[in-house]
KELOLUM-163646 format. One line per 8 residues: number of its first residue (from 1); their letters; for each residue x, y, z of N, C-alpha, C. Coordinates in steps of 0.2 Angstrom, whole numbers, plus 5000, padded with zeros to 4 digits. Layout:
N
NUM = a = X/Y/Z/X/Y/Z/X/Y/Z ~ ... .
! end
This chain:
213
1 = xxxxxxxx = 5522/6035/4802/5515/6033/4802/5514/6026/4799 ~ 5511/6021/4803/5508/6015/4803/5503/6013/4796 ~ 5508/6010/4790/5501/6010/4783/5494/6006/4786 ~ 5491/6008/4785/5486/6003/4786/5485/5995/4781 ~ 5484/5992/4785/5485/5984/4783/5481/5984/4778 ~ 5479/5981/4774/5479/5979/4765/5472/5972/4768 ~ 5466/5974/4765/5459/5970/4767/5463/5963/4766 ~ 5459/5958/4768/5463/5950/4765/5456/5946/4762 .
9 = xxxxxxxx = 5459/5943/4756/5454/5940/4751/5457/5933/4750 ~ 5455/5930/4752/5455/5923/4749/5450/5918/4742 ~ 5455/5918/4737/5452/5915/4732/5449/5909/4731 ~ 5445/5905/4728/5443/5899/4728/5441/5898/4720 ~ 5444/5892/4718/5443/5892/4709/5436/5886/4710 ~ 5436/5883/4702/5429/5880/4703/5433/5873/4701 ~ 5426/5869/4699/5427/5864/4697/5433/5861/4691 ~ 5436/5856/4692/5440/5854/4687/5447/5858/4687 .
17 = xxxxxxxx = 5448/5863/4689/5452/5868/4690/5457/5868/4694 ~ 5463/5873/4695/5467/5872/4700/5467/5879/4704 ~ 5472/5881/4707/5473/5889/4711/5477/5893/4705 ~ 5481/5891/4701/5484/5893/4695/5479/5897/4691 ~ 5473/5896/4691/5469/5898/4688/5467/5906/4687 ~ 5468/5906/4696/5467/5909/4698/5471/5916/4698 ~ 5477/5916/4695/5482/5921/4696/5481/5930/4693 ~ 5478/5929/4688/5475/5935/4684/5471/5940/4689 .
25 = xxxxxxxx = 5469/5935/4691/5462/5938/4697/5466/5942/4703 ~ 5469/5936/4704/5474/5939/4713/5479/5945/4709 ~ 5482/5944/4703/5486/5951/4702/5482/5957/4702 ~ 5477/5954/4700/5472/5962/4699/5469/5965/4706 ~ 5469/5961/4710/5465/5963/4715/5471/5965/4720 ~ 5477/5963/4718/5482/5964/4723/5484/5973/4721 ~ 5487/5973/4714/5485/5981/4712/5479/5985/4713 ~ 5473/5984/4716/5469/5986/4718/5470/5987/4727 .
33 = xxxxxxxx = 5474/5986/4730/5475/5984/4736/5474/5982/4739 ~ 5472/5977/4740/5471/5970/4744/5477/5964/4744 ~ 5475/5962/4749/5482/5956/4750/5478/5949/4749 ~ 5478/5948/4742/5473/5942/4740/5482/5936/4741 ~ 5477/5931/4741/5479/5926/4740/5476/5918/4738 ~ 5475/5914/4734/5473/5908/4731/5473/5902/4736 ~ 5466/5899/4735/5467/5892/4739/5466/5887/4734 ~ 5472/5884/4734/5471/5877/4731/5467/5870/4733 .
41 = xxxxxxxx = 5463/5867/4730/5461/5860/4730/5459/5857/4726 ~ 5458/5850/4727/5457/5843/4722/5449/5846/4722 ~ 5447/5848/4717/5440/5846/4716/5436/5842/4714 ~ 5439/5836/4711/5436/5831/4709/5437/5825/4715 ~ 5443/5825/4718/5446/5819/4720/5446/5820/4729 ~ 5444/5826/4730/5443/5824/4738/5436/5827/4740 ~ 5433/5827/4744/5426/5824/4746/5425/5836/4748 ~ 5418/5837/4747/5418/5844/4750/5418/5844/4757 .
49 = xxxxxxxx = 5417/5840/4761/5420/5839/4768/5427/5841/4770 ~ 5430/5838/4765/5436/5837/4766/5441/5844/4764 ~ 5437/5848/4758/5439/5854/4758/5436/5857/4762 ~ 5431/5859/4765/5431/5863/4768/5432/5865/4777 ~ 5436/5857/4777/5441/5856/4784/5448/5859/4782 ~ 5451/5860/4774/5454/5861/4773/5455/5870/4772 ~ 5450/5872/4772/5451/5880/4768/5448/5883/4778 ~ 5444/5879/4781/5445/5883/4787/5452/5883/4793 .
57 = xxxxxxxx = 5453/5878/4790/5459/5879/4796/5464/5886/4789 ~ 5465/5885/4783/5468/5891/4779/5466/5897/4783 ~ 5459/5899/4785/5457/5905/4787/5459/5905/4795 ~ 5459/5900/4799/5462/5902/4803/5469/5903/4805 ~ 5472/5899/4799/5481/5900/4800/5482/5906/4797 ~ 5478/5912/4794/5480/5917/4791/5482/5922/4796 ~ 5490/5923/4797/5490/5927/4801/5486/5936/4800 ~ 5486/5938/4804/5484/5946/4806/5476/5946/4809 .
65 = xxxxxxxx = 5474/5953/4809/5467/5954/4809/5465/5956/4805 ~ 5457/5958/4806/5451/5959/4802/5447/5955/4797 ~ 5444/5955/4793/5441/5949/4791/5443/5948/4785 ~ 5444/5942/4781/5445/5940/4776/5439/5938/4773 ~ 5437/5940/4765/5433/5940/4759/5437/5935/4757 ~ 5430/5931/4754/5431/5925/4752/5426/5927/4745 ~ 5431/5925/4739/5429/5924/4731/5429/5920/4729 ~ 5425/5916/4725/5424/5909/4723/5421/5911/4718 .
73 = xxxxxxxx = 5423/5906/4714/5422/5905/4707/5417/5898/4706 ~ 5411/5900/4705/5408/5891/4704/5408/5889/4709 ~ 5411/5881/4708/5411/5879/4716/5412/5880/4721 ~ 5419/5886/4718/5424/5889/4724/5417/5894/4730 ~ 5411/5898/4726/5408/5900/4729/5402/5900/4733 ~ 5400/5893/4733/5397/5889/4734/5400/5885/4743 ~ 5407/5881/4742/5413/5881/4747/5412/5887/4752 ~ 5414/5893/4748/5412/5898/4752/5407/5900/4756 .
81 = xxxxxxxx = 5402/5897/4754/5395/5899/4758/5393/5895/4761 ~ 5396/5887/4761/5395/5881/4766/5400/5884/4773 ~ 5406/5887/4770/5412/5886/4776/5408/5891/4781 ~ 5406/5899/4778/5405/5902/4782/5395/5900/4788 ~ 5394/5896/4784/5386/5894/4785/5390/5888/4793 ~ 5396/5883/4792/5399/5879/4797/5402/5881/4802 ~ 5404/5889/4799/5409/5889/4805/5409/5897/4805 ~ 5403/5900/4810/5400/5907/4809/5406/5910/4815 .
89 = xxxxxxxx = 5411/5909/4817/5413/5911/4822/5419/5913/4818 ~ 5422/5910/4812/5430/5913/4808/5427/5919/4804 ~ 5432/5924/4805/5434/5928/4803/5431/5932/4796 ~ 5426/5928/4794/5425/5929/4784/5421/5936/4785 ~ 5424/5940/4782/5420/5945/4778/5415/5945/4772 ~ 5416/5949/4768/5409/5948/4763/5413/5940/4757 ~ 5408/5941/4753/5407/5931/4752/5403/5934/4744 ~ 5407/5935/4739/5408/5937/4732/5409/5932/4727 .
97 = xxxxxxxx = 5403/5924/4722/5401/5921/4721/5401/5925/4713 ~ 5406/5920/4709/5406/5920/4703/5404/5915/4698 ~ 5396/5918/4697/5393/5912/4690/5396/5904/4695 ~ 5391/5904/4703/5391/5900/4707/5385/5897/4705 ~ 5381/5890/4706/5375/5889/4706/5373/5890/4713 ~ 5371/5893/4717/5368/5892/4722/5360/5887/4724 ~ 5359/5889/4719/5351/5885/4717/5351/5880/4714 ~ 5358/5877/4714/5360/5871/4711/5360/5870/4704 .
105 = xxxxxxxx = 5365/5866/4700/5364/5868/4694/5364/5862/4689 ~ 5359/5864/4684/5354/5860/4681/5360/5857/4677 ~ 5365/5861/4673/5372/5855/4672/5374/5851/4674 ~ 5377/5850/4682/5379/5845/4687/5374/5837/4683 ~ 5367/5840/4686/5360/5836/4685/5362/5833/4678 ~ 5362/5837/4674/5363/5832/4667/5369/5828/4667 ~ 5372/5830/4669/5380/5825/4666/5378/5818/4674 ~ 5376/5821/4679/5375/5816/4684/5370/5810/4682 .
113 = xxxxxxxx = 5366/5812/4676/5361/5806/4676/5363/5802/4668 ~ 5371/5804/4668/5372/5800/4662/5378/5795/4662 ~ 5375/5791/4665/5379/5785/4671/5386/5786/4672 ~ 5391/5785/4668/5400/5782/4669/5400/5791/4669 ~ 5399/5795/4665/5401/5798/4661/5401/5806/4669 ~ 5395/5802/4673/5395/5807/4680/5401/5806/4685 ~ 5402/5804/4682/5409/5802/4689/5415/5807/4686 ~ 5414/5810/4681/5417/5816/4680/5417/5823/4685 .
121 = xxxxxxxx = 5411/5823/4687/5410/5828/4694/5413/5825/4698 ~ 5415/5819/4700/5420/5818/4707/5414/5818/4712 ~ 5417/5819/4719/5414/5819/4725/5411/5825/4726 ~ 5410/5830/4722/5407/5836/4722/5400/5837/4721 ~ 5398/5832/4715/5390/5829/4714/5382/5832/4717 ~ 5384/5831/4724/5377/5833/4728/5379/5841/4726 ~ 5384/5843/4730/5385/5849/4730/5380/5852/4723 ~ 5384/5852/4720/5383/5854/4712/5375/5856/4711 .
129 = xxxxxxxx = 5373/5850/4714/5368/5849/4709/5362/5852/4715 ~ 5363/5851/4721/5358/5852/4726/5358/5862/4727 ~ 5365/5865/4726/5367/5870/4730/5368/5872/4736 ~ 5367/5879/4740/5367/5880/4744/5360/5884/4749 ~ 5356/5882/4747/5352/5887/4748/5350/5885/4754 ~ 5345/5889/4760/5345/5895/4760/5352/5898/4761 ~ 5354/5903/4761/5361/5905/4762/5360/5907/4770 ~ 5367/5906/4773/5368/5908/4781/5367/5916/4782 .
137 = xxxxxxxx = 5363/5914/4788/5362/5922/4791/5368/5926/4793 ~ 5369/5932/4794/5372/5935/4794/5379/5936/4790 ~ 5380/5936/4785/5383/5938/4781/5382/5939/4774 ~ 5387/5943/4772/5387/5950/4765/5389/5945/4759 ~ 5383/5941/4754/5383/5939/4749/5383/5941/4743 ~ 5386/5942/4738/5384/5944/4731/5386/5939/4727 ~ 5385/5941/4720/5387/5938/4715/5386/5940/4710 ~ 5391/5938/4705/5392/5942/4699/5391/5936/4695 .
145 = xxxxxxxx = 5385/5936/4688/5384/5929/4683/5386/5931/4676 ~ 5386/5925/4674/5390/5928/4664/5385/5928/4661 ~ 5383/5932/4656/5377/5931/4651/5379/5927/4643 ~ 5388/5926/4642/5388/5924/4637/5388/5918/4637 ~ 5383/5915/4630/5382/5907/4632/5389/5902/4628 ~ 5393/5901/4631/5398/5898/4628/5401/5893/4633 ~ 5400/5887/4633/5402/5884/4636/5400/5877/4636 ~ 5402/5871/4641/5400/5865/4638/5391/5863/4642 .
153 = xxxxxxxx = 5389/5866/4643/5381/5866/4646/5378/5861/4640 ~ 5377/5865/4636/5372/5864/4633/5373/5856/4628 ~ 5379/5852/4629/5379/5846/4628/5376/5841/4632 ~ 5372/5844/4641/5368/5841/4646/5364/5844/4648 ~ 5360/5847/4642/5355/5849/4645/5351/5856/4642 ~ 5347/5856/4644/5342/5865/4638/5342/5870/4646 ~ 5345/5874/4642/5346/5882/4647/5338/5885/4646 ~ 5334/5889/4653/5330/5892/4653/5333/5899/4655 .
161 = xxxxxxxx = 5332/5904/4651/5333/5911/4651/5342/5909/4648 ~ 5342/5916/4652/5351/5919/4651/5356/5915/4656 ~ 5361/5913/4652/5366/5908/4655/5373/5911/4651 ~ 5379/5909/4655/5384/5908/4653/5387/5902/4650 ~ 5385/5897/4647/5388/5892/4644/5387/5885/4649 ~ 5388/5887/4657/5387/5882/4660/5383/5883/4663 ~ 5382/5889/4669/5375/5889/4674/5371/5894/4668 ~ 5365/5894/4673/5360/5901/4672/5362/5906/4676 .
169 = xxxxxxxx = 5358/5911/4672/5359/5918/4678/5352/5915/4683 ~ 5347/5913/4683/5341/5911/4688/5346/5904/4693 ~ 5351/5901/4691/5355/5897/4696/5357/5900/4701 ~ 5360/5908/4700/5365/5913/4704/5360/5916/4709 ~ 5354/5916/4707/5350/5920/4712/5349/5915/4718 ~ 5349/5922/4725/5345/5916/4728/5342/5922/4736 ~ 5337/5922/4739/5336/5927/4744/5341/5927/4749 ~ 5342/5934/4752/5346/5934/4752/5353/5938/4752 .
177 = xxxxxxxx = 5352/5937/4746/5360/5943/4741/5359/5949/4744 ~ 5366/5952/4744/5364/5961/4745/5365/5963/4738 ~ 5368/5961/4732/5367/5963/4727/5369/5957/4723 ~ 5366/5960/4715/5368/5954/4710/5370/5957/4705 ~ 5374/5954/4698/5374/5962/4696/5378/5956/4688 ~ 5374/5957/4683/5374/5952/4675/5380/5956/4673 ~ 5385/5950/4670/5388/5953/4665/5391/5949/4658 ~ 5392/5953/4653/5393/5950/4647/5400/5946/4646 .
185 = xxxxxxxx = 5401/5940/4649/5406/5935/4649/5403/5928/4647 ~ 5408/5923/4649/5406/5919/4648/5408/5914/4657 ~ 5407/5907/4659/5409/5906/4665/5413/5904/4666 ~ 5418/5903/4661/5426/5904/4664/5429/5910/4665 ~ 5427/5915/4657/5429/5920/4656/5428/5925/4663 ~ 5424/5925/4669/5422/5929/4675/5429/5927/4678 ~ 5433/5923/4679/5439/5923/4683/5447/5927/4678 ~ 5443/5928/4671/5449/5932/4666/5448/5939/4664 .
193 = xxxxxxxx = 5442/5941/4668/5440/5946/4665/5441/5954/4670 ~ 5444/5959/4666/5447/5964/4669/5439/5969/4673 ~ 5434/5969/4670/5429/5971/4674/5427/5968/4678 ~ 5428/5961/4678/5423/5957/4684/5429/5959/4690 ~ 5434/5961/4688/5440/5962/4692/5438/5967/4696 ~ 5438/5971/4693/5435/5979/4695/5428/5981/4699 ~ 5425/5977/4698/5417/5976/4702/5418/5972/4708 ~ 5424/5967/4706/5426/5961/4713/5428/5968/4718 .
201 = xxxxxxxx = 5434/5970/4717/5436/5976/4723/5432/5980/4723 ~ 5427/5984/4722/5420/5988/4724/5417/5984/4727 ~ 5414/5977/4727/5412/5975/4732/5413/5973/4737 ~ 5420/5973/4738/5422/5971/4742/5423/5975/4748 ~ 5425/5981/4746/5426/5987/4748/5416/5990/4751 ~ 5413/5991/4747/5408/5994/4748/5400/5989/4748 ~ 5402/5983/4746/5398/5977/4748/5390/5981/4742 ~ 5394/5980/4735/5388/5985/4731/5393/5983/4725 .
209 = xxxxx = 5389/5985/4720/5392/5984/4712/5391/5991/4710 ~ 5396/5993/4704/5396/5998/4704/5389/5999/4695 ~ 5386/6003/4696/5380/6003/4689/5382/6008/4684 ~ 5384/6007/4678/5386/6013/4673/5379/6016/4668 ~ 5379/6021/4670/5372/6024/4665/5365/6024/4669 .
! end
């Protein structure tokens, strides 16, 4: 008997970061069964044009069938939502946004309006700062936000509401989502954390978060 193929998830890290980052995540979802694997890119040093000419030809050199889910972290979530909004005819399944700004993020904004000091954001910039919104039709978005505030945000700027250190949880929202669903991390800690791991596979699987109580 023929096992049945293993869903395909493509990872995407965030700003500043590399694919390495990423490995905790892929082990986990790989023992949850799926056949994850990480996309590396310059996030600073090459342009989101230029990733996202790069991450769509990844999706099409992916051998097999059925659709690949695409996870992104931050920026990575964001790329996600652009690639699938450019190129509605590849392959993407649901589109799983971790402590992503969609609504653009009032960080970006702060460190961009502090002359020398914005060219730390790289070519990413507009992105960052403008978001993604509306988000593209026909497809199964969600997002998962950190509630705990630890991060370097708050050196560029005053958080309104709940925030993870760098975005808001009001950043992550956006119409649209099939679900959203807060948790007590921080925004990098959502790429290390064993429950956001566990919610990542249920949604992916079932396109829903799971609610305890």
């Amino acid at each position: 008997m023929t096992e049945a193929p293993r869903p395909r998830v493509l990872l995407l890290h965030g700003l500043w970061l590399r694919g390495i980052t990423l490995l905790p995540l892929r082990a986990r979802l790989r023992a949850a069964g799926f056949d994850a694997e990480c996309f590396d890119y310059r996030s600073v040093f090459a342009s989101p044009r230029e990733h996202l000419a790069r991450l769509e030809r990844r999706i099409r050199d992916w051998p097999g069938e059925g659709p690949i889910h695409l996870v992104g972290h931050s920026m990575g979530g964001l790329l996600s939502v652009e690639c699938a909004r450019a190129h509605p005819e590849l392959p993407i399944g649901r589109i799983l946004c971790l402590g992503s700004p969609l609504a653009g993020s009032s960080t970006a904004a702060g460190v961009a309006a502090r002359g020398p000091l914005g060219r730390v954001l790289g070519r990413a910039v507009h992105l960052l700062r403008a978001g993604v919104l509306p988000l593209p039709e026909g497809f199964e978005v969600g997002v998962i936000a950190g509630t705990m505030p630890l991060g370097l945000g708050h050196w560029f700027g005053r958080f309104e509401g709940a925030h993870d250190g760098t975005v808001t949880v009001a950043e992550t929202r956006a119409p649209g989502l099939i679900d959203h669903l807060e948790v007590r991390t921080s925004h990098t800690g959502l790429i290390y954390s064993r429950g956001v791991a566990q919610q990542t596979a249920r949604f992916l699987r079932e396109g829903r978060f799971e609610r305890r109580g």
